[in-house]
N, C-alpha and C positions, 0 to 999 in steps of 0.2 A: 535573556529568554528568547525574544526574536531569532537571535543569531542560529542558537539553539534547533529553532521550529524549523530556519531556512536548511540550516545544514541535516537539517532530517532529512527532508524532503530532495534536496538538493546538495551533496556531499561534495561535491565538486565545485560549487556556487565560490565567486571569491569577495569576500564583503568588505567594506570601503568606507569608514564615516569622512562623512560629511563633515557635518557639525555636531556637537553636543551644547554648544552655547547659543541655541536659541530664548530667547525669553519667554518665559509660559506664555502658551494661550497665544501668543502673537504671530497672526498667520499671514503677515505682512511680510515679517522679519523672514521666516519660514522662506515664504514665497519668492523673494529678494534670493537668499541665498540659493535658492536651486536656480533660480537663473543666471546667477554668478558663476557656479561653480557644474552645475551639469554637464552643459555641453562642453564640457573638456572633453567627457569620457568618451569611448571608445562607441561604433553601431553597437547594437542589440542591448546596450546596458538598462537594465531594470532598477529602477529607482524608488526607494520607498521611502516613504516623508511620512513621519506622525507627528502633527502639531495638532490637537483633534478636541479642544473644549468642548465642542457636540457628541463626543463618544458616546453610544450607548441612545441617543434621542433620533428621531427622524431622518438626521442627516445620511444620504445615502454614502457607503463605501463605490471608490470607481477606481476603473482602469482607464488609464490612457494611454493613444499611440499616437506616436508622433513616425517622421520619417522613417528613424533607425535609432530610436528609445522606449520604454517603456515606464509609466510613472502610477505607483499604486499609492493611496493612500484615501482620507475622506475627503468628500463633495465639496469642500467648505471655501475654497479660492485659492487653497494650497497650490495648484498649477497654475491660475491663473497667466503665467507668463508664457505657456507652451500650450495653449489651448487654440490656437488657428491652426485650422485645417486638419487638430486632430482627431482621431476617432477614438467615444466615450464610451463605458460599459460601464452599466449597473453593475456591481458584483453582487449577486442572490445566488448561486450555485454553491449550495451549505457542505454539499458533499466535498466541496475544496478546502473547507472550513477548518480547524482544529477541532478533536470529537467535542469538547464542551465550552463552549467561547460564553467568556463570560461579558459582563455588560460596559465594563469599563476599559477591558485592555484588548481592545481591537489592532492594534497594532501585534500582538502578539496572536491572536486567535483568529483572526480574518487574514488582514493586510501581508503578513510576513508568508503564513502559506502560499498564497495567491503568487507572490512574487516569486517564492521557491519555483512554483506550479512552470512559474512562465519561464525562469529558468533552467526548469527540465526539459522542456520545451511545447508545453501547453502552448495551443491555437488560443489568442487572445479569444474568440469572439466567446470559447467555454466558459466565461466567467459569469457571462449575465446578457440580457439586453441592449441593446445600443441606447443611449441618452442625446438628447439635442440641446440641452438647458444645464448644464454645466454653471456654478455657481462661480460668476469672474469677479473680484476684486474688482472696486472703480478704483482705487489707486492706481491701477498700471495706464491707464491712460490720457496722455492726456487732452486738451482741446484746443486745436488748429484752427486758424483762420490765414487769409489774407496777409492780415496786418498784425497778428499777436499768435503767441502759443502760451495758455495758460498751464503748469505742470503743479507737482509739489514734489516737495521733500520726500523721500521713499526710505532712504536709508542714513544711518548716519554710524561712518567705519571708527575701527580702533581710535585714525588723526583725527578724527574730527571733522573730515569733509563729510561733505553733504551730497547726498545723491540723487537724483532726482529722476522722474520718469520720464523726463520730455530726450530722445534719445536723439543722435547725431546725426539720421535722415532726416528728422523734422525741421534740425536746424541748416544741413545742409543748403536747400535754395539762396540763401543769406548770405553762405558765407562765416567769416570770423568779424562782422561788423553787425555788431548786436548787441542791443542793448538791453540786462538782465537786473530784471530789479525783485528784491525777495525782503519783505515787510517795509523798512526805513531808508534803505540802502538800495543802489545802482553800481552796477558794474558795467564798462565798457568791454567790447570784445573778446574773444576765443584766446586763452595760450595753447600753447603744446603741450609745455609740461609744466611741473611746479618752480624751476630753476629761472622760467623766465620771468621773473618777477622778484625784485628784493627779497631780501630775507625779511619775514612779519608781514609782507604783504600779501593781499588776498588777488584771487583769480578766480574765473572759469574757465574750464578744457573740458575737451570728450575723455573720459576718462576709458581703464582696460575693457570693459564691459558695453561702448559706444551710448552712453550715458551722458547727460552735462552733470559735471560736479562743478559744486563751487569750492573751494580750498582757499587756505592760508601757508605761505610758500614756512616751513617752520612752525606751525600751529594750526593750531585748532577753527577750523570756521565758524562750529558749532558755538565755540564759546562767544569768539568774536561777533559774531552777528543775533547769537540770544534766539537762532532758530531751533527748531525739533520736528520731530517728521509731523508728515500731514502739513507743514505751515505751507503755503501756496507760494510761488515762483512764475514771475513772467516777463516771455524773453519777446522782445520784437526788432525789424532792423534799422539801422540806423541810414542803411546807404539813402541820400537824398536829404537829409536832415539837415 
């Protein structure tokens, strides 16, 4: 039905899933994967993400501009990961609306026009008001000092690595001499990749996304260590120890 709405409005539009295995409601997971997989795409791509348990309540519908992207969907932390530096709009311009938008499929009735709109080439600012309070995820960040980086778990892939929000500049000052401990368990130092470490044995690398994961070279980390997202992660250095 989306597809549908886009190709009305925008005949020429060429559309692209993402995913379809997000898990309901879970706008972490959501969130995770458009910053995984977004910035592949080409400037000007309009991006439209519905993960939206608030459909239909309060929650405002936005646009957002980034450099040379566009990302429409609700208020709710869905961007959270592309949200510096960029400029947010209220979407209230009903006349961009579909004629009878109902209260639960905003994706179909708001969000999917909108992004047609911008792909015909609608001026973002037509859609609504500029916003400064953008609703961020605390997940994506995490908290630096000195002497520690506290992070957590964000994601957890097909293998079973674990992926965390504490990314590869934070850890850079350090170094690969760092020492990562998540609940029971301590890891020494940075790999490159999964190969440098026995088979069944575990690691941390910057993973493709400049991310720490932790992994197991052959398995599951997730299993092996009895973590799941949200569990907390902290990494500090070891040089001088």
């Amino acid at each position: 039905a989306m597809k549908g709405v886009t190709l009305g409005i925008a005949p020429d539009a060429r559309l692209i899933d993402i995913s379809h295995q997000i898990p309901p409601q879970d706008v972490l997971a959501a969130a995770f994967v458009l910053r995984h997989a977004a910035r592949e795409f080409p400037p000007g791509t309009v991006h439209l993400g519905v993960v939206d348990p608030g459909v239909g309540t309060a929650r405002r519908p936005i646009a957002v501009a980034t450099d040379d992207h566009f990302w429409i969907g609700p208020d709710n932390g869905l961007f959270s990961f592309v949200l510096n530096d960029a400029r947010v709009y209220h979407i209230t311009n009903k006349a961009l609306y579909s004629p009878r938008p109902s209260h639960t499929f905003h994706g179909r009735d708001i969000f999917a026009p909108i992004a047609a709109h911008l792909c015909a080439g609608l001026d973002l600012a037509a859609v609504g008001p500029p916003i400064h309070d953008p609703v961020i995820l605390p997940e994506i960040a995490a908290q630096k000092s000195a002497e520690r980086i506290t992070g957590q778990i964000i994601h957890i892939d097909h293998f079973g690595n674990l992926v965390t929000n504490i990314a590869a500049a934070d850890i850079e000052p350090w170094g690969t001499a760092v020492s990562i401990r998540l609940g029971n368990y301590v890891l020494t130092g940075l790999s490159r990749t999964y190969g440098d470490v026995a088979k069944d044995a575990a690691l941390a690398l910057i993973g493709s996304i400049d991310l720490l994961e932790i992994s197991v070279n052959g398995g599951s980390a997730a299993q092996r260590f009895g973590i799941d997202r949200r569990d907390p992660i902290v990494v500090e250095p070891t040089t001088g120890r």
